[in-house]
N, C-alpha and C positions, 0 to 999 in steps of 0.2 A: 504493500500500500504506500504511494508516496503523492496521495493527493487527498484531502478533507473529502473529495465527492466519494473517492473509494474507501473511507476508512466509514462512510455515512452507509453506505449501502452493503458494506461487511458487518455495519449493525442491523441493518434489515433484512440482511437475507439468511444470515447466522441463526440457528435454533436453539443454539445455546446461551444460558444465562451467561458463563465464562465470556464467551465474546462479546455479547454488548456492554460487557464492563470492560474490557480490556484497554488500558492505558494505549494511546493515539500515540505512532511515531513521533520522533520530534521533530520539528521543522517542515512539516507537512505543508505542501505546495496547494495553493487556492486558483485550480485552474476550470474556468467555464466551459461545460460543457453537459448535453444533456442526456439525460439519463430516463430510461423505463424502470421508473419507482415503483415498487411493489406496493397492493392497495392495502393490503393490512401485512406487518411482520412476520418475518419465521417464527413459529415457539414450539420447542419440544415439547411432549405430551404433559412433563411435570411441570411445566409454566404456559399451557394453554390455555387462549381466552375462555372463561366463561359465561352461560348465561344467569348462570346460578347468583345468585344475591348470598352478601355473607356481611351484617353487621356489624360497626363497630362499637363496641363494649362502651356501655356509659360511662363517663366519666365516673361518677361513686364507685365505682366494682373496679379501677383502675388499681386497685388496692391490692388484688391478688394479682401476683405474679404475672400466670398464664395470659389472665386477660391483657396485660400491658405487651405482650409477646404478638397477640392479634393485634391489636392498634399498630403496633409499630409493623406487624405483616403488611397491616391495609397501607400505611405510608410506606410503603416498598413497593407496591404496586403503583401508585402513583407517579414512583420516581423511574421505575421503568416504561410503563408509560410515556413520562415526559422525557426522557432516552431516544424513543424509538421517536416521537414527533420532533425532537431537534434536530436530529438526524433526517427525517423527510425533508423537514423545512429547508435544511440547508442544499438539499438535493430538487428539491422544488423552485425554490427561488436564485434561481444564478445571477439574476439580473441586479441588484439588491446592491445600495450601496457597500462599498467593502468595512464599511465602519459596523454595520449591523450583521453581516456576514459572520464578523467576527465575534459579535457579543454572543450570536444564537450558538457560536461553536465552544465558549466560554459557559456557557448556560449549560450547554450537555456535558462536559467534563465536570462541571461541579453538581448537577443531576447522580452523575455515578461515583461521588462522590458519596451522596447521601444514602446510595444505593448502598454501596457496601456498606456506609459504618451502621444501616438498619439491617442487613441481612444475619452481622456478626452479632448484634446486639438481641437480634430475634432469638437464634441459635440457643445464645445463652439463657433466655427466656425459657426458653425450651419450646420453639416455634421452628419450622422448616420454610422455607419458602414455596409457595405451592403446596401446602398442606391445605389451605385456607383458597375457596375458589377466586380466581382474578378475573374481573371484569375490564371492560377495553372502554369505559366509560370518556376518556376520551378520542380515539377511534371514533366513536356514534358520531361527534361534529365535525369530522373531517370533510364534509362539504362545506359546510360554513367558513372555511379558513383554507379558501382559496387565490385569496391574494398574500401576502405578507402583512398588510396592515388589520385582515380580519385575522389570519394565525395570532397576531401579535396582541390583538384586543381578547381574545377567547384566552390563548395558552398565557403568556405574562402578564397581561391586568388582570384577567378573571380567578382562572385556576393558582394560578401563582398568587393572584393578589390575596387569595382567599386565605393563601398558608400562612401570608403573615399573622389570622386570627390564630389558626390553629396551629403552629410552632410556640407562640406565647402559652395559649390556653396548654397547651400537654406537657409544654417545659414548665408551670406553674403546678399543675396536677400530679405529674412526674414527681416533682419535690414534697408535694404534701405529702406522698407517699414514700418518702426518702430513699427514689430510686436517682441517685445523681448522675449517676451514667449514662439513662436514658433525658435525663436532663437535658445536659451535655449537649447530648446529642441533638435535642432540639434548638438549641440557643445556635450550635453551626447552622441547622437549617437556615434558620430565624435570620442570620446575617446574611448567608448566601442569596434566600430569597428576596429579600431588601433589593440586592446588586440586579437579579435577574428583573423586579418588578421595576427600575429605575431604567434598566435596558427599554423595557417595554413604552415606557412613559416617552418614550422619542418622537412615536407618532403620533400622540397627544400636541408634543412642543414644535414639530415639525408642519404641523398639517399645511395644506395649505389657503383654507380659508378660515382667517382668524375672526371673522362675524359670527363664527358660530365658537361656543364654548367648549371645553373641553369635554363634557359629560355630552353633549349633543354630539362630538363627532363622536364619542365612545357608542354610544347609542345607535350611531349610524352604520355602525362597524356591525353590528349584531343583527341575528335573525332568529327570527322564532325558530323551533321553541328554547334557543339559548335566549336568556333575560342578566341583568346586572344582579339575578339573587345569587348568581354563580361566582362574582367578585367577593364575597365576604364569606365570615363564618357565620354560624348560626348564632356567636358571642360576638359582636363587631367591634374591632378597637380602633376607634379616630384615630388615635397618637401615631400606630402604624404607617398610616397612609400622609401623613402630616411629613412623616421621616422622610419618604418615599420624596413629596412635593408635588403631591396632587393641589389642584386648588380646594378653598374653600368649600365653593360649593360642590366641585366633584365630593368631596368627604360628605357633604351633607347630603347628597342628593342620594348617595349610594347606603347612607347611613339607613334614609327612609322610605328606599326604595322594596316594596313588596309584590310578591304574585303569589297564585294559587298554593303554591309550595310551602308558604313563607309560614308554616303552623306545626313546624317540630314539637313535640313534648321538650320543656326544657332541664338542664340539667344542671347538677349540681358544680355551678362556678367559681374556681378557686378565689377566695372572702376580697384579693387583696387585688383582684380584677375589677372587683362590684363597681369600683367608682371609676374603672378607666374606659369599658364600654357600655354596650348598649345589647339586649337580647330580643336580636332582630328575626328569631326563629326559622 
């Protein structure tokens, strides 16, 4: 491999877990050219998609072991997941300034990043990866993120935006439960995803028609049935997105943004959060 397009589509065509975590040559060459993208990823049988729905453990119950072993399974999948779609993206869009080229290839090396230090830390849990069914939940909006500016509205402000709730809220629970390790390991996320949602905010600052605000072009970016309840958690923290430098009212407008979805059962919020968000359900 000595070009980012082939080390992207040796994560997409690879069946194994091994390879799409596999440390990227160094000095890898960004040269354009186009490629027959595969529509969904290789997965061997013990990390295939499924249809199956698999829970994640409430917060309260975070208390035993096993269940903090799932939680941090479910955040494995996500991170492979967002693996194989940086890897399209980058394979997708050749056209693409090389400044953003380079963030979405920065974004996947620190994606497998998180991959492993949650596979190792599941392990010890006493969790396997693929014990627990994986969903391709985002695969399903891969039409919707046909351009780079809708990829980047859905994958970096929405999904990503949403972990800056939940990297706080688990590395807060984590502790009540004085698992520091798994702490830890969410406070890396927690800064990594900062960098990667700040990547994303480009096309916010870049757009080109500044009559319209940032939340309307973010709006514009989206299509049913994706909505903005996919940018937050179900616990939503302003100060996050403040870090980040959304505007005002993007925070506000996302703060009190609801749909049909928006009526989870809520759950028990570490005490020392109470007063820094909002439970947007």
């Amino acid at each position: 491999m000595n070009t980012i397009n082939e080390y992207c589509l040796h994560i997409l065509k690879s069946d194994k877990l091994s390879e799409k975590i596999l440390q990227p040559p160094l000095e890898l060459k960004d040269i354009s050219k186009e490629f027959v993208i595969p529509e969904k990823p290789a997965r061997e049988d013990k990390i295939r998609f499924s249809e199956k729905k698999s829970k994640i453990p409430r917060l309260e119950h975070l208390n035993q072991k096993l269940n903090r072993g799932v939680a941090i399974h479910h955040f494995a999948n996500h991170e492979l997941l967002a693996i194989e779609l940086f890897a399209y993206a980058l394979l997708k869009f050749q056209d693409i300034d090389e400044s953003y080229r380079r963030d979405l290839f920065a974004s996947l090396q620190e994606e497998q990043k998180h991959l492993k230090l949650y596979l190792n830390r599941m392990n010890e849990l006493g969790i396997e990866f693929g014990e627990k069914p994986l969903n391709y939940i985002f695969w399903k909006y891969l039409p919707l993120m046909q351009t780079f500016e809708k990829f980047s509205a859905i994958m970096s402000l929405s999904f990503e935006g949403a972990n800056l709730d939940y990297a706080v809220i688990y590395k807060k629970t984590f502790e009540r439960y004085d698992d520091k390790t798994s702490a830890d390991i969410m406070e890396i996320v927690y800064r990594d995803e900062l960098k990667h949602v700040k990547r994303g905010m480009k096309i916010l600052k870049n757009r080109d028609d500044k009559s319209i605000s940032e939340w309307e072009y973010y709006n514009s970016l989206l299509t049913h049935p994706f909505t903005p309840r996919r940018a937050k958690g179900y616990f939503y923290l302003p100060y996050t997105r403040k870090k980040v430098g959304f505007s005002d009212e993007f925070i506000q407008k996302l703060g009190d943004y609801k749909d049909e979805f928006s009526n989870r059962k809520k759950e028990i919020i570490p005490a020392e959060l109470e007063d820094w968000g909002i439970y947007t359900g």
